[in-house]
N, C-alpha and C positions, 0 to 999 in steps of 0.2 A: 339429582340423586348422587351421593357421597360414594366415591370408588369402593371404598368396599361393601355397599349396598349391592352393587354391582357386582362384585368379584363372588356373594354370598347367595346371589340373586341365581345363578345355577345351580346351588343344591337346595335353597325356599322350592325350584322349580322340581327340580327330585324327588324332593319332600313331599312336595305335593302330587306328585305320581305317583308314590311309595303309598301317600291314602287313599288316592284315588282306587288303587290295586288293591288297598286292603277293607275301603269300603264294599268296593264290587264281588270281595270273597266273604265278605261278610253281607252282603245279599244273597249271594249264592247258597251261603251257608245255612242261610234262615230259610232260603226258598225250599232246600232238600231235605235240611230239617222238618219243617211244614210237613213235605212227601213222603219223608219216613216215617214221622207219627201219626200222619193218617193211616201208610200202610198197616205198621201196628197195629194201630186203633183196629182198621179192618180184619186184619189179618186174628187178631184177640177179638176181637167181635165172632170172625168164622168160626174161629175154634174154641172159645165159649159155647158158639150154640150145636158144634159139632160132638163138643161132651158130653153137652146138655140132652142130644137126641141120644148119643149113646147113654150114657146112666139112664134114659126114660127106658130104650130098650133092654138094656140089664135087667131094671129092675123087672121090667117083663119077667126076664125068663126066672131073674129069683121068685117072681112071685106067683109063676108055674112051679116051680121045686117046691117050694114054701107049700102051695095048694096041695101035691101031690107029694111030698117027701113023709113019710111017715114023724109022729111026733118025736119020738128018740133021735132024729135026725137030723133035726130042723135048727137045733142051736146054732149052730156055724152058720147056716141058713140065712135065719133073726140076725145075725148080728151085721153080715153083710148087707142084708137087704137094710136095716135101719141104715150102716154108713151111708151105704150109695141114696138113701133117702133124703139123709141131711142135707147130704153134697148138693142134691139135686134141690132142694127148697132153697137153701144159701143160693145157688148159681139162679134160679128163678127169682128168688130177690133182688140179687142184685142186679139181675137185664131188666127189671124194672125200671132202674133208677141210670141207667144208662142212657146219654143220646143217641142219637141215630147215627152209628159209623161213616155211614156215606147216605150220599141223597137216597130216596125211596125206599129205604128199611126203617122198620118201627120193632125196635127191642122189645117194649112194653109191651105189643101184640103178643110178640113171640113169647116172652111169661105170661102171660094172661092163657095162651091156646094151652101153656105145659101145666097149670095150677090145676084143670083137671083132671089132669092124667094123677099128680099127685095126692090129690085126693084120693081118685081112687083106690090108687096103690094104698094108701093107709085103710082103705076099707077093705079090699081085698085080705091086706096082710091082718087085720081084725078077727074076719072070720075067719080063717085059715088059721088061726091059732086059736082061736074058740071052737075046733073041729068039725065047721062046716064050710068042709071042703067042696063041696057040691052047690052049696049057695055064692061064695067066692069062685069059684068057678066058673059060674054061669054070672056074676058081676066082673069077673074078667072078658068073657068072651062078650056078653053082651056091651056094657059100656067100658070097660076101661080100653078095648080094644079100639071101641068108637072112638074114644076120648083121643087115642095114641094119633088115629089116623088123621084126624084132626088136627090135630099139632103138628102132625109131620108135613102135611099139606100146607102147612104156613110157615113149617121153621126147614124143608127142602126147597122152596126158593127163594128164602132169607139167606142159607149158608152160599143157594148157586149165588145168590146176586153180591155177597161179598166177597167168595172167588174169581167172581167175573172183576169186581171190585180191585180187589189183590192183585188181581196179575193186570188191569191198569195201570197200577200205584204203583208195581213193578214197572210196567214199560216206562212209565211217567218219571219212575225215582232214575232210570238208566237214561233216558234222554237229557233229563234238567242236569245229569252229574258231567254226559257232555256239553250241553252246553255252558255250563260254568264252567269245564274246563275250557271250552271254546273262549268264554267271556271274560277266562282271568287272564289267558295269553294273549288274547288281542288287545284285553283293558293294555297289560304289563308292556306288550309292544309297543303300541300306539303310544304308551305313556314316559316308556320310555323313549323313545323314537321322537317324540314331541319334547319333551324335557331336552335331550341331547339335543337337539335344533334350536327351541328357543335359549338354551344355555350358549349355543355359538354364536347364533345373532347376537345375542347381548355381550358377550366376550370379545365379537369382533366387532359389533358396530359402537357398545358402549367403553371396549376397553383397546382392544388391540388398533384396531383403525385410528382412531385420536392420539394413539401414540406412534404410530406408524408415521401419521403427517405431522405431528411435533416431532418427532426424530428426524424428519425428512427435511421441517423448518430450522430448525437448530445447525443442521448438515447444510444448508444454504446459508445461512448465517455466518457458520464459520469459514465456506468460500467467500464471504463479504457481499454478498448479496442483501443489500438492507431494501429489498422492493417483496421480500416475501409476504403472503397472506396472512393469516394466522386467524382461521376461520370458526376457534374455538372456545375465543375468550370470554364469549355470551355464558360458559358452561357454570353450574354450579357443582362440579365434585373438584377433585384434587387434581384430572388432567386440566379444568377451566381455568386453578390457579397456576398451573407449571404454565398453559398457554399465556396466563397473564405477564409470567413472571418473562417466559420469554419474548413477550411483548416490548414491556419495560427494558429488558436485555438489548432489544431490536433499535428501541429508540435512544438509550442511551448510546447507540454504536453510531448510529445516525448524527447525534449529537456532537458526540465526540470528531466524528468526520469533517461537520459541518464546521467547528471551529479550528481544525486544522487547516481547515481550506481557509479560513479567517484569517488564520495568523498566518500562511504559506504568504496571503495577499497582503497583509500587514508587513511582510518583512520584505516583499518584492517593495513594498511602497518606501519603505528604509531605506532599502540599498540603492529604489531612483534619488529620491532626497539625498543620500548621502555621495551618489556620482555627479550629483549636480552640484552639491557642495563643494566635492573636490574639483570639481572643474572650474567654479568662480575660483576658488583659493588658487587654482594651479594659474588662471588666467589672471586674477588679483597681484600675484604675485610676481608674474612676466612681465607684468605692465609696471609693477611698482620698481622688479628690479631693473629695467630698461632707464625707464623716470632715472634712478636715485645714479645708476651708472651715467647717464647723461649728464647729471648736476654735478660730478663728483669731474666727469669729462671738462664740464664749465670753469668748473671750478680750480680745476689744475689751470685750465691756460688763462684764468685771471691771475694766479700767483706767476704765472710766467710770464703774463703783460706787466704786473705790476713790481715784480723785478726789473724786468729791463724799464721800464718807467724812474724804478729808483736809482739805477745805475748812470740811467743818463744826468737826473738830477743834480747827482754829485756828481759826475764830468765837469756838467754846467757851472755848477758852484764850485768848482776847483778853477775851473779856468777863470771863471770871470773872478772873481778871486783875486787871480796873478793881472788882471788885467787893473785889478783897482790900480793895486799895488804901482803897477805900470805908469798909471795915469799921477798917483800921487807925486812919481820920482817927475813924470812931466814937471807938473805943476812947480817942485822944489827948484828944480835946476832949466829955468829957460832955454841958454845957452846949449843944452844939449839936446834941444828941439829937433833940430835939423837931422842930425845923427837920430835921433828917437824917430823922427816920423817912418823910418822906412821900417823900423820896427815895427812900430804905433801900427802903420799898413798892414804890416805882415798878419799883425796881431788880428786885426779890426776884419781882416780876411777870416782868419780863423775862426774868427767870434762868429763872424757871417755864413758860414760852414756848418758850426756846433748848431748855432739857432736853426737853421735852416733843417739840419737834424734834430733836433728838439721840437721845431714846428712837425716835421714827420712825424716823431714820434708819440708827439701831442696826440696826433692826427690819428696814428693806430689806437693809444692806448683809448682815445674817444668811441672809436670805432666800434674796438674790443669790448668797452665799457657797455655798449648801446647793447652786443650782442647778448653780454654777459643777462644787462639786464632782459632781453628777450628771452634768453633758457631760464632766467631765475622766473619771469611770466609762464613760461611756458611750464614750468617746475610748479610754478600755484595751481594752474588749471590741472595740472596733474594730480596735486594733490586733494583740489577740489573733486576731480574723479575720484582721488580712494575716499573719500567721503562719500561720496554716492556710493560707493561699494561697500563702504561700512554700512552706510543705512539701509543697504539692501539686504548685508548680512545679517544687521540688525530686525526688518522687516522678518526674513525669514524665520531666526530665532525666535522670535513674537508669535510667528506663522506656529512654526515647531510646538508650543507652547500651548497655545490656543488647542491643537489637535492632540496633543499630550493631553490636556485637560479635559476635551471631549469624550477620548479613549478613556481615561481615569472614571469617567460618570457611567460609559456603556460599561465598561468591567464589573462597576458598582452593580449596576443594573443585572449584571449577568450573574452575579451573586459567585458562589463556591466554583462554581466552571471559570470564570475571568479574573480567576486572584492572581494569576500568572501576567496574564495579562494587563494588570495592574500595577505590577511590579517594574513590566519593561515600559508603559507610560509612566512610570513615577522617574525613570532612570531619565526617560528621551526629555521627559518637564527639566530634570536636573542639568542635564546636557545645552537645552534651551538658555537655562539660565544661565551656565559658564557660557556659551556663544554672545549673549545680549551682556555680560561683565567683561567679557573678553572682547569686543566690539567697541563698548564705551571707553575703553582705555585704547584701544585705538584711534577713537576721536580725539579723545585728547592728546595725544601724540599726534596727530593729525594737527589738530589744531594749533600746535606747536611747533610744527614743523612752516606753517600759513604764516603764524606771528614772524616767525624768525626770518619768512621768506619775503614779507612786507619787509620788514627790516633790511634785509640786503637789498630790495626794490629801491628804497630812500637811499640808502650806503652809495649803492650804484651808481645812482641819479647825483648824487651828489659830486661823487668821484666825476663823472658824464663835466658837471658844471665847473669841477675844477678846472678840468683838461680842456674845458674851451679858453677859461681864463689863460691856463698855460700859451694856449694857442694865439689869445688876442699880445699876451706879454710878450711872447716870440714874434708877432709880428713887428713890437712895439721896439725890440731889439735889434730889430732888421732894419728898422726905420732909424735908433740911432746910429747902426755900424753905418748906414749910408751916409748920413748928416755929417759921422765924425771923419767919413772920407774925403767928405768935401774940406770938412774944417782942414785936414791933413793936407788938402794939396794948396789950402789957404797959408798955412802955417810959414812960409817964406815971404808972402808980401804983409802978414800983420801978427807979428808973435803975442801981441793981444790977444787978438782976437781966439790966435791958439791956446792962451791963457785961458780963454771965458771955454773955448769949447774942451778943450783939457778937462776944466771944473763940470763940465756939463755932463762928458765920459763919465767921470768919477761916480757924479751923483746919480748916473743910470744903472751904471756897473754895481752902486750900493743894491738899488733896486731890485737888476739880476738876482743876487746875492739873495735879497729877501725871495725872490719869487722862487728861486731854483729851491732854497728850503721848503718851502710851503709846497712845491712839488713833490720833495722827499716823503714829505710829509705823509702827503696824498696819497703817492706810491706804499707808504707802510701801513696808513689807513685802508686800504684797496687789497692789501695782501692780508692783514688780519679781517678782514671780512669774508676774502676768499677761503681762509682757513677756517671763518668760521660756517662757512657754507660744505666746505667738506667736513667737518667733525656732523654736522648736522644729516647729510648723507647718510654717513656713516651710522649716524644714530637711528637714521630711519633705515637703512639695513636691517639693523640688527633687532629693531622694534618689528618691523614685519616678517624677518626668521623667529622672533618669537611667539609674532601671532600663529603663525602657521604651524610650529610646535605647541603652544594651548590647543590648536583646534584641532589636531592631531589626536592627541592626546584625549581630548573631550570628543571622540568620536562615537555614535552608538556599537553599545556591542554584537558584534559579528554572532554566527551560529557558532556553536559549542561552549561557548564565555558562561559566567554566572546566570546571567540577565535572561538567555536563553532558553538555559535549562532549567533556570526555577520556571519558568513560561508554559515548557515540556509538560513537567512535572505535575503543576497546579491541573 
């Protein structure tokens, strides 16, 4: 039933009390109606036949005057006694034609006993104007007298028994007027007394109660209570649809709740993913700048091996140089042999000194070399580590991506509620992507850095095989200064012989000469390698400050950014 079915449904209930009241006085009123025209009836029944007996007796005594009033006097007489005659036929006619007022009276009777009397009256009044008074006379006393008494003997307890009649009809008409008044104010009571009762239950249990507990659900509601009942959404009037609507109300708040808890969990999962991130990069990047300061450590003290490497070289080739020179003046001038060898001695001491430094030297920069090439080993494996850390970077980005795109399908799914949500998976997919482009160019720098690191491995190794050579040629050095010592202490029993070994100096000292260059060499080959092992350092510095500024930069966004609040919003 439609609320204002309800709200109209107490005065329909009115209404119908209001006929109820006015049917029950309109019985009442047919009842006393009924009682009063019977009393009427009766009461015009008695006094019809109360006339009736008086005009019968009138016309008596007129028709005494009449019999005994002299003729001169009798007009007035005549004229009376005819009225009262007519009267009296009329009123016996018509109790003829009368029913019976009340049970056990016969009208009909009672004209029938008065038609005698009538007649005689006309007979009497006959002779009494035909001037036999004596004959009329004695037709009075004789029958018309009979005739009265007769009638009166039927029409004296016809009038008692309508009086007795009447003042029944009376008690009757006074009783039935209280009890209709009894019957209209108890109808009116009751009726209203029940109307006002059933108009409250219906107002409180059809209207006021149902809003009473939807006002009371709404009032829980708005403390955030989404566990309320809502017992009245079955209804079909106007509060079943406010209950519905605050149904719908109830679960959208529900829902809404539900995906805040969603996204509260979505963004806690963010912020783990994103400290996790930052903590590979922050460790990525201690590790890489440890690495790249250690290479750059290496790398210095190869250009400081491979300086003093070149500095001895040219000592070496400076001296053995003077020492050719030395040997050729030998050769020119025999004669100043003797004189020369304490030189030649002096010299071949010297030479045995430098070499002997040179063979040290050898000996570090080999050393050095070996080391060098273990930090540039140890600088691959390191680098093959940021490879694994790229790939792991990489992995995750993929990882990122994969659940980006998952996210992107439930949002789908989730239709106009996850458009927000779809927004910040389309951003973290974009994020994904600069991670796994920003990754791939760190491979390849990586892998750049591997090539270049083979590269110094070979350089190094190579340098390594010099410095042995230097090493065997300084022994090979030590082995002539000896030989030319012996030639020198030879030089006074066969200046030949010091002739041949003079020539033999010479042609080792050329040798020196070539070896000590090819050392320089070495040494400036060793030192642009080390240079270029620290340029490459350097490059991976500054490649891995810039990784870590892209990824910076491409980080997801924080709460209150764009990404967030269209998230909020949606």
């Amino acid at each position: 039933m439609r609320l204002s079915m309800k709200i109209l449904a107490p005065v329909a209930i009115l209404t119908l009390v209001a006929l109820a009241v006015t049917m029950t006085a309109l019985w009442s009123k047919a009842r006393v109606t009924d009682a009063t025209d019977a009393l009427i009836q009766a009461n015009q029944a008695a006094l019809a036949a109360s006339e009736l007996r008086s005009t019968s007796r009138a016309l008596q005594r007129d028709a005494l005057n009449l019999i005994f009033e002299p003729a001169d006097g009798r007009a007035g007489i005549v004229s009376r006694f005819d009225k009262r005659l007519d009267s009296m036929e009329a009123a016996v006619a018509k109790m003829q034609t009368l029913p019976p007022p009340v049970p056990g009276t016969n009208p009909a009777a009672i004209a029938a006993s008065q038609t005698p009397v009538v007649t005689t009256l006309r007979e009497v009044r006959a002779l009494a104007l035909d001037g036999k008074s004596a004959e009329a006379h004695t037709l009075f006393r004789d029958k018309l007298r009979s005739a009265e008494r007769t009638a009166s003997e039927q029409t004296d307890p016809y009038i008692a028994r309508l009086e007795e009649a009447v003042s029944a009809l009376t008690v009757r008409l006074h009783a039935l007027e209280r009890l209709t008044t009894w019957i209209l104010s108890l109808t009116a009571l009751l009726g209203t007394l029940g109307g006002v009762s059933l108009s409250l239950v219906v107002a409180l249990r059809g209207v006021t109660s149902p809003l009473n507990r939807l006002i009371g659900a709404m009032g829980r509601l708005a403390a955030n209570d989404l566990k309320v009942p809502l017992g009245d959404t079955d209804r079909t009037d106007e509060i079943g649809e406010m209950a519905r609507a605050v149904a719908i109300f109830r679960d959208g708040m529900d829902r809404a709740e539900r995906l805040a808890r969603e996204q509260q969990e979505a963004e806690a999962a963010i912020a783990t993913r994103r400290a996790n991130r930052e903590k590979l990069v922050k460790e990525f990047v201690s590790r890489t700048e440890a690495i790249v300061a250690e290479l750059a450590g290496n790398a210095g003290g190869l250009q400081d091996q491979a300086g003093g490497l070149q500095r001895v070289a040219t000592s070496a080739a400076t001296r053995t140089s003077a020492a050719a020179e030395a040997s050729n003046r030998t050769s020119a001038n025999v004669q100043t042999v003797a004189a020369a060898t304490e030189q030649l001695a002096a010299s071949i001491r010297e030479i045995s000194r430098q070499s002997a430094q040179v063979a040290a030297l050898a000996g570090d920069g080999a050393d050095g070399a070996q080391r060098t090439a273990g930090d540039i080993a140890a600088l691959a494996d390191n680098v093959a580590q940021i490879g694994q850390i790229v790939d792991l970077i990489d992995g995750i980005a993929a990882q990122t991506n994969l659940l980006a795109l998952n996210a992107t399908i439930e949002a789908a799914r989730a239709g106009e509620a996850g458009r927000g949500f779809a927004i910040v998976a389309s951003e973290v997919k974009a994020l994904a992507t600069q991670t796994a482009s920003a990754t791939e160019d760190i491979r390849r720098r990586v892998e750049g850095v591997q090539a270049a690191t083979r590269g110094s491995v070979g350089a190094i190794g190579a340098i390594v095989t010099a410095i042995d050579q230097i090493r065997s040629m300084t022994g090979a050095i030590a082995a002539a200064v000896e030989e030319q010592a012996a030639a020198t202490a030879e030089i006074t029993r066969n200046v030949q012989a010091a002739a041949v070994g003079t020539e033999d100096i010479r042609q080792d000292l050329d040798g020196l000469v070539a070896v000590a260059g090819e050392t320089g060499d070495t040494a400036r080959l060793v030192t642009g390698t080390a240079d270029g092992v620290a340029g490459q350092a350097g490059t991976l510095r500054r490649d891995v400050q810039g990784f870590v500024e892209q990824l910076s930069a491409a980080s997801p966004p924080r709460q209150g950014d764009r990404a967030f609040r269209y998230g909020k919003a949606a």
